[in-house]
N, C-alpha and C positions, 0 to 999 in steps of 0.2 A: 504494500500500500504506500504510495506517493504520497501521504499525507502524514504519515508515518515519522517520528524524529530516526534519523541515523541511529541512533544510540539504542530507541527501543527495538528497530529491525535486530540490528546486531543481539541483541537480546535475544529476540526470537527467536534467530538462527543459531544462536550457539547453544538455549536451552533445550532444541529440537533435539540431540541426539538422547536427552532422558524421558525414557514412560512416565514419570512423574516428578513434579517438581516443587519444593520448597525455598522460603529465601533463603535461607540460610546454604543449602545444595547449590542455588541459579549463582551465589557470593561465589563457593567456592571455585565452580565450575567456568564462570564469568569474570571472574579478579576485577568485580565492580562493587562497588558502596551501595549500588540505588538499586538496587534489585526489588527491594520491598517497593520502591515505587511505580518499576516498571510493574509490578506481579499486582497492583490497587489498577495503574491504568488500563491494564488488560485485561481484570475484570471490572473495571467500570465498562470498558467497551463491550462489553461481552465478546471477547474475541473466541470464540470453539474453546470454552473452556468447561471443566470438571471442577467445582469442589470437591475432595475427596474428605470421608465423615472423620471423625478422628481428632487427632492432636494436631500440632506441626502445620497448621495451614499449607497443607499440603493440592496441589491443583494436577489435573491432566491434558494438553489440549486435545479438542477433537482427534480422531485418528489419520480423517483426512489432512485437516490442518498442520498436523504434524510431518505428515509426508511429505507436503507440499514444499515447509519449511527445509523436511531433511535434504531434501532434491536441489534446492535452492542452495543451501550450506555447503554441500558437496561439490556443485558448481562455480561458487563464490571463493571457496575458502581453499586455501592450500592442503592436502593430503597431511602434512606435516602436523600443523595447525588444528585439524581433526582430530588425529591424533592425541594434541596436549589437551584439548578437551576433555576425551575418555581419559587418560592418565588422573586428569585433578578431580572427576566423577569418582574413578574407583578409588582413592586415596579418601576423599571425604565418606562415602558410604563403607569402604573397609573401618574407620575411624568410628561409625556410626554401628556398626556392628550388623550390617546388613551386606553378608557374603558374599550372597547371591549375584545381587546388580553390581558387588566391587570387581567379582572376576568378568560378569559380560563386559565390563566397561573396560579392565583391564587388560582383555582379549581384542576389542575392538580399539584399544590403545596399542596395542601391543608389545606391552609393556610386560614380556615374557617370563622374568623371575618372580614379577610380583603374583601374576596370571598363576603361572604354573604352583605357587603356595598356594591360593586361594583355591585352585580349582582341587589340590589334592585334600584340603580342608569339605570338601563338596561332594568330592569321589567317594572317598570312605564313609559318608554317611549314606549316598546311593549304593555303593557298593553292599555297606554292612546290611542296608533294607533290602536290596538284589533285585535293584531301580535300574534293569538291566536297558530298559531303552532309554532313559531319564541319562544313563551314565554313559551312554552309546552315542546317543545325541549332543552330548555337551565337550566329548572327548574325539568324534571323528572328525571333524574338521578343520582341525589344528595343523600349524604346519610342527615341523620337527623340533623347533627351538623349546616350546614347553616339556617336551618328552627329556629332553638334554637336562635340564633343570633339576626335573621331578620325575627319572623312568618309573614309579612306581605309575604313574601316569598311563606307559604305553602297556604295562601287566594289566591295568583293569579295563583298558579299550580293548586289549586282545581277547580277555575275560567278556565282554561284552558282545563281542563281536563275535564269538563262538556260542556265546550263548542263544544271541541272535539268530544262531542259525547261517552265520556266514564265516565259515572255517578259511577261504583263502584270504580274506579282509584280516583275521586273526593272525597271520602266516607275516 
């Protein structure tokens, strides 16, 4: 939107790579001060957004809208640059104590030793439940630098992967 301040686009487009978002996450992730203001004028606007119930004024934007934004980030923004976004994403929700979203973020940073601790903190609780496609899906499309890290990593994909039903992916 051309009506739009530079600063809150840039906002938009840099909070577009989280499924959900808080000030205090859009601060760390944005290395901005005014987030809480961007995060009031974007729902004043009703811009495609979610209140989410809870604590932590937490928001979602629409799904489309988000897409829109990620497509636009992608295009705009340097590879590099994307990158440090997910790096300060999974560093603030590793901090947060929210695993999960610290390893996608860390993985889509790729940010490979932090990735490969996180996800083996991840693995062994799929593993120990025998969340055999849960642990299949989050481990086969890595490239090899997380395995380097953390081989225990490439033991539970090949465990997976056999379990799955797919012995040469295992091999």
């Amino acid at each position: 939107d051309p009506h739009r301040s530079p600063e809150l686009r840039a906002f938009l487009l840099q909070t577009s790579i989280l499924s959900e978002v808080n000030p205090e996450l859009a601060e760390a992730v944005t290395q901005r001060p005014d987030t809480s203001e961007h995060l009031a004028e974007i729902g004043r606007d009703n811009l495609f957004l979610t209140r989410l119930d809870g604590p932590g004024n937490w928001i979602r934007y629409h799904e489309v809208f988000a897409e829109v934004l990620r497509r636009r980030l992608h295009r705009e923004t340097p590879p590099a640059d994307i990158r440090e976004l997910h790096i300060r994403a999974a560093a603030w929700y590793e901090a947060h104590g929210y695993i999960d979203q610290s390893a996608t973020h860390a993985v889509k940073g790729e940010n490979w030793p932090q990735a490969a601790k996180l996800l083996t903190t991840i693995g062994k609780n799929y593993y120990d439940q025998e969340r055999i496609g849960s642990l299949r899906a989050l481990l086969r499309d890595l490239p090899e630098e997380p395995f380097v890290h953390q081989p225990l990593l490439a033991y539970w994909l090949a465990w997976a992967e056999l379990r799955s039903g797919h012995p040469l992916a295992a091999e």
